[in-house]
C-alpha positions in Angstrom: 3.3 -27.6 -0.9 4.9 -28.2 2.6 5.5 -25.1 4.1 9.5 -26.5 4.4 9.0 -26.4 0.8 8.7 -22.7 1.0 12.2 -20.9 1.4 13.0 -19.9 4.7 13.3 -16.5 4.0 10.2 -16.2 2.2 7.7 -18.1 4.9 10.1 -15.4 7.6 8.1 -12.1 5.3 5.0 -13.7 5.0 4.8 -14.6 8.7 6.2 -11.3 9.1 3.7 -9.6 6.8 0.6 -11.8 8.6 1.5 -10.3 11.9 2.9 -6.6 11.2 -0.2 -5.8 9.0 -2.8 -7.8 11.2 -1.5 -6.1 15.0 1.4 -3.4 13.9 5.0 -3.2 14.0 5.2 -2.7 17.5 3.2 -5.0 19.1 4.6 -7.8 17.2 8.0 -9.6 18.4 10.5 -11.3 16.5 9.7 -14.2 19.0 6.0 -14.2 17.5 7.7 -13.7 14.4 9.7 -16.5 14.5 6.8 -19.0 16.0 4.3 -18.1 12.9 7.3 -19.4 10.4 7.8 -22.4 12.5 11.5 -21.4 13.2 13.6 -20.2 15.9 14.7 -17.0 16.5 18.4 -17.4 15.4 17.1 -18.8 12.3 15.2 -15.9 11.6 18.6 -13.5 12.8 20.6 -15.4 10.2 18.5 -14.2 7.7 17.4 -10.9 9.0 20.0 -8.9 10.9 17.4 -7.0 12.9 14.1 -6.1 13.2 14.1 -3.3 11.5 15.5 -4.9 8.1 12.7 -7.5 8.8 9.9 -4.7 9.1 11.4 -3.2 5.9 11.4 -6.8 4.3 7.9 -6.9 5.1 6.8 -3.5 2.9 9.2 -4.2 -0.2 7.3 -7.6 -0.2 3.4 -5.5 -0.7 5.2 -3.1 -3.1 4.9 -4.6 -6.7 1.6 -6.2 -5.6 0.1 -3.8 -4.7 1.2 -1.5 -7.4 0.1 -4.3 -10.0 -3.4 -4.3 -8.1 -3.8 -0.7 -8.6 -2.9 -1.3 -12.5 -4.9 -4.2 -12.7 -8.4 -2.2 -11.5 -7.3 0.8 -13.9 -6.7 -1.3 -16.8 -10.2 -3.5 -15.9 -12.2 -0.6 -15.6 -14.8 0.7 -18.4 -14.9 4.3 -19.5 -12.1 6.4 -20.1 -9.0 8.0 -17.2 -11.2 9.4 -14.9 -13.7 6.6 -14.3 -11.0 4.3 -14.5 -9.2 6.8 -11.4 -12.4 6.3 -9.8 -12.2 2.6 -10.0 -9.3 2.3 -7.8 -10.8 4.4 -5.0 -14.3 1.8 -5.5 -11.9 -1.3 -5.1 -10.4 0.0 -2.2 -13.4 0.8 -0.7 -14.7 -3.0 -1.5 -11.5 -4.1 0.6 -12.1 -1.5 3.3 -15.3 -3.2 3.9 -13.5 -6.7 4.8 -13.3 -7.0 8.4 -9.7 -7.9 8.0 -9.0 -4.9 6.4 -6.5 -2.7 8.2 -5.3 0.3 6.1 -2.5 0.9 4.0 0.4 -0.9 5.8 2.3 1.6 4.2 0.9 4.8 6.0 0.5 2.4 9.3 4.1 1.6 9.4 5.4 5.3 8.9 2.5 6.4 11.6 4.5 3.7 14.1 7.6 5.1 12.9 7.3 8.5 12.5 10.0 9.4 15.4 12.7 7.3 13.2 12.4 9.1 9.8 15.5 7.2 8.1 14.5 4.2 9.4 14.9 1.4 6.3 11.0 0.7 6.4 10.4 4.4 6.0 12.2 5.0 2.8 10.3 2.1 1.7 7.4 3.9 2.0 8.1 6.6 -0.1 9.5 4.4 -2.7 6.4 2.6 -3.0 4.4 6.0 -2.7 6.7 7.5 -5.5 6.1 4.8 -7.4 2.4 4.6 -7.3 2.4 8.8 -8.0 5.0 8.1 -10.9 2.4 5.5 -12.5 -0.4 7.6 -11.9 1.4 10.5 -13.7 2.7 8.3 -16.5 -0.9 6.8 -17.9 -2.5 10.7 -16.9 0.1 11.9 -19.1 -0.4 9.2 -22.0 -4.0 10.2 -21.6 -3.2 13.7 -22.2 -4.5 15.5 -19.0 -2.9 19.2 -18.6 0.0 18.9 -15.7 -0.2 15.3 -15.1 2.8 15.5 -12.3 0.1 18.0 -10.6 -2.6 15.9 -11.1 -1.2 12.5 -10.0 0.1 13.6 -6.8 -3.3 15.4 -5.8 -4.8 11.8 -6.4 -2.0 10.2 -4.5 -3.2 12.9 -2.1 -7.0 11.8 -1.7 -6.0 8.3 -1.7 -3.8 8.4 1.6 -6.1 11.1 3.1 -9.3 8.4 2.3 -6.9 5.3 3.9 -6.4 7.6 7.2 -10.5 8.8 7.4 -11.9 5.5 6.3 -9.4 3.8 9.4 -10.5 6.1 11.4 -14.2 6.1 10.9 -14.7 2.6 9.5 -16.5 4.2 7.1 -15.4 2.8 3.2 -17.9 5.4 1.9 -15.1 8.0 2.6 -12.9 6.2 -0.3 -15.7 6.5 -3.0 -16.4 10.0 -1.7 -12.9 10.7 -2.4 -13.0 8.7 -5.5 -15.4 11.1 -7.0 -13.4 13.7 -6.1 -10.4 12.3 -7.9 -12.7 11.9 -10.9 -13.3 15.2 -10.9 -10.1 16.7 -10.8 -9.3 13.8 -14.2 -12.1 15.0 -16.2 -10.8 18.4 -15.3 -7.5 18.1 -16.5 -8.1 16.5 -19.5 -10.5 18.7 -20.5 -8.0 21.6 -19.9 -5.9 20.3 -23.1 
């Protein structure tokens, strides 16, 4: 496939998404923006009214996928909710040991943006992190773990707090150390039925 084959909008995000998660928000322009697509900037306007709707664009667009990556290494793990918790953290830390790896684009976006907090991007953020808590709660619940709500947002907790520390020291060990910890409070909770 040609990448005219590709609708405009569409090769706009994933330029977008290329960029923003590679460099930052920031630091990338809609110029650079624009270039990566192979379009010009008032293409990229007529599709996008601003940067901002662009950025947001950019976050709705890792959303589902990365929700449905997070399902996908629950439901492939062996062993029952709390090794399959644990899972999750040991992909993560398998990614985090990429050199492309950069962090949750999620929690790097709101950090750039955390003088703007209705900016569009930002309550995609918390969509997507509600979202990932609400799953979590769901199958903790279905697995019959005592306050599941509780328990899904403390792992939601140690996940974002791993994604800061293992940015920050480029160490992925810190997501399996907090993977552990995330097992533990599973085996805890269902054992408190």
């Amino acid at each position: 496939m040609k990448p005219t084959d590709i609708p405009t909008r569409e090769r706009i995000v994933t330029a977008a998404s290329k960029l923003f998660y590679s460099a930052g928000i920031r630091a990338v322009s809609v110029d650079a923006v624009a270039e990566k697509a192979g379009l010009t900037k008032r293409t990229l306007y007529y599709h996008f009214a601003s940067k901002d709707e662009l950025i947001a664009a950019y976050l709705d667009g890792r959303d589902q996928p990365n929700l449905a990556l997070f399902q996908r290494w629950f439901a492939e793990a062996e062993g029952g909710p709390a090794e399959k918790v644990a899972a999750i953290f040991t992909n993560l830390a398998r990614a985090a040991r990429q050199p492309k790896w950069k962090g949750c684009g999620f929690l790097r976006t709101a950090a750039e943006l955390a003088d703007m907090p209705g900016h569009p991007a930002i309550k995609t953020g918390i969509a997507h992190k509600k979202r990932v808590e609400g799953w979590l709660r769901d199958v903790l619940a279905e697995a019959g773990a005592a306050s599941p709500e509780v328990l899904a947002r403390q792992i939601v907790l140690l996940l974002d707090g791993a994604f800061a520390v293992v940015l920050l020291n480029r160490d992925a060990s810190y997501m399996e150390t907090a993977g552990a910890a995330a097992s533990t409070l599973v085996k805890a909770a269902l054992s408190a039925r």
